[in-house]
N, C-alpha and C positions, 0 to 999 in steps of 0.2 A: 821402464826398468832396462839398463844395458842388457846387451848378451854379451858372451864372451868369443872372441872368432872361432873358435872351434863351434861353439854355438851356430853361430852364424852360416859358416862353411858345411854344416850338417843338414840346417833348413835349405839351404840354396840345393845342395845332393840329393832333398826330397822333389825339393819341384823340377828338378831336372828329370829325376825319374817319371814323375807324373804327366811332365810333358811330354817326355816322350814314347812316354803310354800313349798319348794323345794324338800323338803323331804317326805311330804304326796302325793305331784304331783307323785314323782317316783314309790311312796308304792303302792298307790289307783288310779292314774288317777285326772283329773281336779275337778269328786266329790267330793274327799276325801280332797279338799284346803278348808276349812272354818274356819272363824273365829274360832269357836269355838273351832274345833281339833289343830289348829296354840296355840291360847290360853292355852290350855292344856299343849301342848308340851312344849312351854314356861315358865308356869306358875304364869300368870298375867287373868285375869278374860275380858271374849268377851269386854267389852264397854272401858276397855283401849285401846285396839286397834285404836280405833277412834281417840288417840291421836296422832296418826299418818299416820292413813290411813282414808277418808271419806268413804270408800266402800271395800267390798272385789275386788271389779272392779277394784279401786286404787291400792289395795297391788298386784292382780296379773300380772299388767300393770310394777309395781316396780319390780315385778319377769320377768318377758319376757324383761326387759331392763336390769338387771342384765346377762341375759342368753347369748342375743344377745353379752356385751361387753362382754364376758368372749370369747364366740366363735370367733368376731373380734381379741381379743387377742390372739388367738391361732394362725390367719389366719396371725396376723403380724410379730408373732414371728417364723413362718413358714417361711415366704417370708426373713426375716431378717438374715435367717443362711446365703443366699445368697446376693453377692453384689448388688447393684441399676445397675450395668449395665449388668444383669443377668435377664431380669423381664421375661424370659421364663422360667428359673430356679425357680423363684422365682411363678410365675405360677401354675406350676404343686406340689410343694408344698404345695404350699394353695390348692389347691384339695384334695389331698392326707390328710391335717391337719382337712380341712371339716369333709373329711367323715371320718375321725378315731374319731374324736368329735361326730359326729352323732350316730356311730354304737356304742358309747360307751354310749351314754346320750340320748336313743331313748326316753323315755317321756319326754326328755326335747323337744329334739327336734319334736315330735309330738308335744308339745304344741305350739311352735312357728311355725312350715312350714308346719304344714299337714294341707287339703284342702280334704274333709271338715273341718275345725276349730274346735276343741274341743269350742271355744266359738264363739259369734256372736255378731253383732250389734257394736258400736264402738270400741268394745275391738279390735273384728279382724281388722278393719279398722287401730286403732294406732299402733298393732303390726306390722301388714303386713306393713305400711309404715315406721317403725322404722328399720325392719332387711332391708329391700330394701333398702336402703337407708346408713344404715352401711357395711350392706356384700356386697352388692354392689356396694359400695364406695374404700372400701378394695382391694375387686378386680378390680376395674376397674381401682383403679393405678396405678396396674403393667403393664394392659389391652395398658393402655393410651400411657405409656412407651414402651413399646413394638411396638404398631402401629409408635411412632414417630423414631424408632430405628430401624425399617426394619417392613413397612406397608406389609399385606398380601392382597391379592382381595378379595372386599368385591362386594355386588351388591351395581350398582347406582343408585340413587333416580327416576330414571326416570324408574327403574325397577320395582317400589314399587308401591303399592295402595295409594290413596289419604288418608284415613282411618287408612293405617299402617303407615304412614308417620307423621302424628297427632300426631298417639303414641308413636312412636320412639322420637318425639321430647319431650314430656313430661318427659318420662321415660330418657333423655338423660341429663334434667335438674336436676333429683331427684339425680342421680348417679354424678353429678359433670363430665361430659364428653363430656363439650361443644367443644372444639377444633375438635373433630371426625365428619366424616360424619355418615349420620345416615344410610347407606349400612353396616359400622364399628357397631353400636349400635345395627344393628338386627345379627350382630353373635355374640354379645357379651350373647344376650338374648337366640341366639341358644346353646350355648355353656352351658348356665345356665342350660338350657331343659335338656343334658345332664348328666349334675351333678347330679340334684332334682331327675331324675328320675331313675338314677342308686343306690343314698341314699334310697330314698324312697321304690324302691324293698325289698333293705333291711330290714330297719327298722321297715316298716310295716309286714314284713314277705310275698309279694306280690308272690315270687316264692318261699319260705321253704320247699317247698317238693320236688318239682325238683331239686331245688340249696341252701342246706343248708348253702354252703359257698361263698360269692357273691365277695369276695378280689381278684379274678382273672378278674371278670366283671367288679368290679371298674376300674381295672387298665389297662382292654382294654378300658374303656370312656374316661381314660386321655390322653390315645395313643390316642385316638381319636379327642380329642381332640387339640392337638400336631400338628397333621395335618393336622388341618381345619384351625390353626393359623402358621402352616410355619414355627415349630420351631422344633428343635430336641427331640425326644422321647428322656429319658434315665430313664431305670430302679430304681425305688427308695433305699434309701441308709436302713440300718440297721434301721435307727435312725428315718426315716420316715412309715416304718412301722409296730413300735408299738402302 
């Protein structure tokens, strides 16, 4: 369906704002996103803004959903060099495509997966369920594929706490991975553990003195990972990582 240019020249004034949300985020940190500086950079006056964002709440919410699909995009076109009947292949890709997106866009990705939250109150709330829900969805259906293509051992429910069981179920509806048991669902969330925390070393600079360069640690958490799901480690290709 056409737009009409005013159309047009209103969408292009959104993403100029959002950009350059994105752009004081990376310079300054989450301070430095206001109205006013976005406004500048743009060069439109603070109370236009309002005509397309209610709140700076709203525009940064518009930025953490730009972030998330740009990062989903990575992780699909990751998994996509390799066939659908490949999803261990396809797997450790999306690892690999994660954390080169992360170590390379660490305010962004502070802004979206660090805990404690640069923000709080519903903002954390819609975020956090928006990446959970995408990147979690991403991977879980290779995850999915994979379990129904050669199942690994998982624990059974009768291993589990009445309490961890609750939340496995929830957390197994937000991710779209009903078919699974949920023994399947708590390594899937182990496995997460792994990822978050071998990034986050990183990114946040948690060991920089000891290990300035953490690509040898990543790539033992995916061997690590590799093994916890029963599928062949293999060394990453050129192309995977830069």
């Amino acid at each position: 369906m056409a737009t009409t240019r005013r159309e047009r020249l209103r969408a292009a004034l959104d993403r100029d704002l959002r950009r350059s949300a994105r752009r004081l985020l990376v310079a300054g940190g989450i301070d430095a996103v206001t109205l006013a500086a976005i406004a500048r950079e743009v060069g439109i006056t603070p109370p236009a803004i309002y005509r397309y964002y209610r709140s700076r709440d709203d525009l940064l919410l518009a930025l953490a959903d730009d972030l998330v699909a740009e990062l989903v995009g990575r992780l699909r076109a990751a998994a996509a060099v390799f066939p659908d009947e490949c999803p261990d292949r396809q797997i450790t890709a999306m690892i690999r495509a994660f954390t080169a997106w992360a170590t390379k866009h660490r305010a962004e990705f502070g802004f979206v997966f660090a805990a404690p939250p640069p923000v709080a109150g519903h903002m954390r709330r819609e975020i956090t369920e928006a990446w959970t829900a995408a990147v979690g969805g991403a991977f879980g259906e290779r995850y999915l594929q994979l379990w129904q293509q050669q199942p690994f051992e998982v624990p059974g429910e009768d291993e589990l706490e009445p309490g961890l069981l609750r939340q496995l179920e929830t957390y197994r509806a937000v991710v779209r991975l009903d078919p699974m048991p949920l023994g399947a669902i708590l390594v899937f969330i182990e496995c997460w553990s792994h990822i978050y925390a071998s990034i986050s070393f990183d990114v946040f600079g948690l060991l920089s003195t000891p290990f300035p360069d953490l690509s040898v640690m990543h790539e033992r958490m995916c061997r690590a990972i590799c093994e916890r799901l029963g599928i062949s480690y293999e060394p990453p290709a050129s192309s995977e990582r830069d």
